[in-house]
Residue, then its C-alpha position, 0 to 999 in steps of 0.5 A: x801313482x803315474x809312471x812319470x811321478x813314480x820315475x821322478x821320485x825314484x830321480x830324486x832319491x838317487x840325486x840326494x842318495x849322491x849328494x850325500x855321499x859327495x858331501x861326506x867326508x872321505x874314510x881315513x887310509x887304513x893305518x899301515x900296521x908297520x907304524x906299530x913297532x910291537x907289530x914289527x918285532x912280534x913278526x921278527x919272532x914269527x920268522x923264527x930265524x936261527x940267528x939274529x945278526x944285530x949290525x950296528x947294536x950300539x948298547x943293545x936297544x934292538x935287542x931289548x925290543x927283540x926280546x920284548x917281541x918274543x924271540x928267544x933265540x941266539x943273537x949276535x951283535x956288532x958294535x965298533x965303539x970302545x966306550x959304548x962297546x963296553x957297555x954292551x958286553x957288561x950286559x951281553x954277559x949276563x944274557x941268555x943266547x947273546x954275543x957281542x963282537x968289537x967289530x964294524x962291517x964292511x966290503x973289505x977288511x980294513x982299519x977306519x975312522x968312526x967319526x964319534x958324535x955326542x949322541x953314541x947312536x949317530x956315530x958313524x964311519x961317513x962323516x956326520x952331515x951339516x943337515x943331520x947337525x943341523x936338525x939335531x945339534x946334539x949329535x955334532x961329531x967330538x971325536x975320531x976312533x979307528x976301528x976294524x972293519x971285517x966283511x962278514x963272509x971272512x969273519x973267522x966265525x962266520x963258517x958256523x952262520x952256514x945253513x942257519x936261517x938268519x935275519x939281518x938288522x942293520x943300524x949303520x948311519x950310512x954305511x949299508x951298502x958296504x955291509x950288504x956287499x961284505x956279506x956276499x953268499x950268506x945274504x942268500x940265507x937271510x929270510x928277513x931284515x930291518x934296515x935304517x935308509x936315509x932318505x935326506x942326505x944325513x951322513x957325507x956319502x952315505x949309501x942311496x935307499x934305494x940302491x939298499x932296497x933293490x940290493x935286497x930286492x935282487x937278493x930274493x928280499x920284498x919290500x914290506x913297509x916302514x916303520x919308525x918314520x922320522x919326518x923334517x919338522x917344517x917341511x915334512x920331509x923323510x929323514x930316516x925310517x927303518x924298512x922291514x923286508x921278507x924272502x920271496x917265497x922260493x927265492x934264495 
């Protein structure tokens, strides 16, 4: 074989091996491993916090997946509602390293409005928004209760938080911002967290997602991923997701 047939059929193979390549469909992104919620709540355990601080518990959901995820160790939740309140501490008494307080947090101690919707989980101390009925009719406001709200660092209890490793999950329709400044100090000994961030206005002056993730980000926190993503049915939109956060290594 000549050298000029021989430099043309190596020419040829090249020209088809890039054909095939270009003509071949495009390999799926890798599945982000936060889409799993087992993954999520597996990873909670392996932090092995002292105390889980369960803000926002509503009837004890987090809790169950919490459990099912295998960390057996203390939790504490905060639950503003009366009715939904009630529910919780029949099942907190019964529960092996678990209590629950009637209390909101916040930046100040104070008495508010909860603004009661239909559907218990959106209830919130910000008024309801015209989107988030919109989307989900079912959640419409039927009531205002007044509660009491505390910062966490003023909590009469709080002195036993000191020197424990915690992980601060916050379920709040809104209200982040005001719980995370409500914390002052302690924030310095949460090695992780899972925070619901509103993404579309879904609650009349709710806390930014992004002044959340940098609040958490200047107190020695990194952003890990989503999880629970919630999109606008036409528009594809974010709504909601819960965003899991873990301490920089030597931040504190």
């Amino acid at each position: 074989m000549t050298p000029v047939l021989r430099l043309a059929r190596t020419t040829a193979g090249r020209v088809r091996r890039a054909l095939r390549q270009r003509l071949s469909p495009p390999k799926p992104p890798p599945r982000s491993p936060w889409e799993d919620e087992e993954t999520v709540f597996r990873r909670i355990a392996a932090l092995r916090p002292d105390i889980v601080l369960d803000v926002g518990a509503n009837a004890g959901q987090f809790v169950d997946r919490l459990r099912k995820g295998g960390y057996a160790g203390r939790v504490i939740s905060f639950e503003p509602q009366g009715q939904v309140f009630d529910a919780l501490k029949k099942r907190v008494e019964n529960a092996p390293e678990w209590e629950c307080h009637r209390l909101a947090l916040g930046d100040a101690a104070s008495t508010l409005d909860m603004h009661v919707s239909a559907f218990s989980p959106s209830s919130s101390l910000l008024p309801i928004g015209k989107l988030h009925v919109d989307l989900m009719p079912q959640t419409a406001e039927v009531g205002v209760e007044s509660v009491r709200v505390i910062r966490l660092d003023q909590w009469p209890e709080a002195p036993r938080l000191a020197d424990r490793r915690l992980f601060l999950k916050i379920d709040v329709q809104g209200y982040e911002m005001p719980v995370l400044r409500g914390m002052g100090a302690l924030i310095s000994q949460v090695d992780g967290a899972l925070v619901e961030l509103n993404f579309s206005p879904l609650f009349d002056g709710q806390s930014r997602y992004y002044e959340v993730m940098g609040a958490l980000e200047a107190a020695g926190l990194r952003f890990l991923g989503l999880t629970g993503v919630q999109l606008h049915a036409s528009s594809a939109d974010f709504l909601w997701a819960d965003a899991f956060f873990v301490r920089r290594s030597g931040a504190s």
